[in-house]
C-alpha positions, 0 to 999 in steps of 0.5 A: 510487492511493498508499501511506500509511503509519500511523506517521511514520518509516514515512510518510519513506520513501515521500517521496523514500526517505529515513529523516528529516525531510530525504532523502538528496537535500536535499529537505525531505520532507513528512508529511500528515495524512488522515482518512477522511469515511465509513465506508471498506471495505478489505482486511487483510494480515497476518502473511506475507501481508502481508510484501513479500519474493520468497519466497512470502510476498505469494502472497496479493496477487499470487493476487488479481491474477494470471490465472496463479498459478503466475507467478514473475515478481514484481509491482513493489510500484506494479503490484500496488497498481494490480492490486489496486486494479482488482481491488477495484473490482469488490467495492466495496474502496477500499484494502487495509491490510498490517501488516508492522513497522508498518502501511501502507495502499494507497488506490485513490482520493485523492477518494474517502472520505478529505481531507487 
């Protein structure tokens, strides 16, 4: 399970954090390209669902994984993709796609309907 991002600069800050080719670390981050082999089943979040701020706006995300949805205590970002991901699986959903600035897609399985 990962997070791949649709748009480069997006796509830097999930290697190594940093905004450019280089991260604040030194290390050279590096971007691939992927490309789904088959038709691929995913879900879509938008607009304030889609949002990742503690405000109410990933209701929508942590409601699909949550026992409890009264819960105030917020789901870490690696957590919720594994919840949403054991969730989907049961559904037959690989991946969910949130648009916020730009897009970002979380895929459940690197083996399955995608190659580099």
């Amino acid at each position: 399970m990962d997070w791949f991002a649709f748009d480069a600069e997006h796509s830097y800050g999930y290697g190594a954090g940093g905004s450019q080719a280089t991260s604040q670390n030194g290390h050279s981050n590096m971007l691939y390209t992927y490309a789904a082999t088959r038709p691929l089943r995913a879900v879509y979040f938008d607009g304030f669902s889609a949002e990742k701020k503690a405000d109410g706006t990933l209701d929508m995300q942590d409601v699909l994984v949550s026992r409890d949805n009264t819960d105030e205590v917020r789901i870490a970002d690696s957590e919720r993709g594994e919840l949403l991901c054991a969730w989907g699986k049961q559904y037959g959903i690989q991946g969910f796609v949130r648009e916020e600035a730009t897009f970002e897609l979380l895929w459940c399985d690197f083996e399955d309907g995608v190659q580099m």
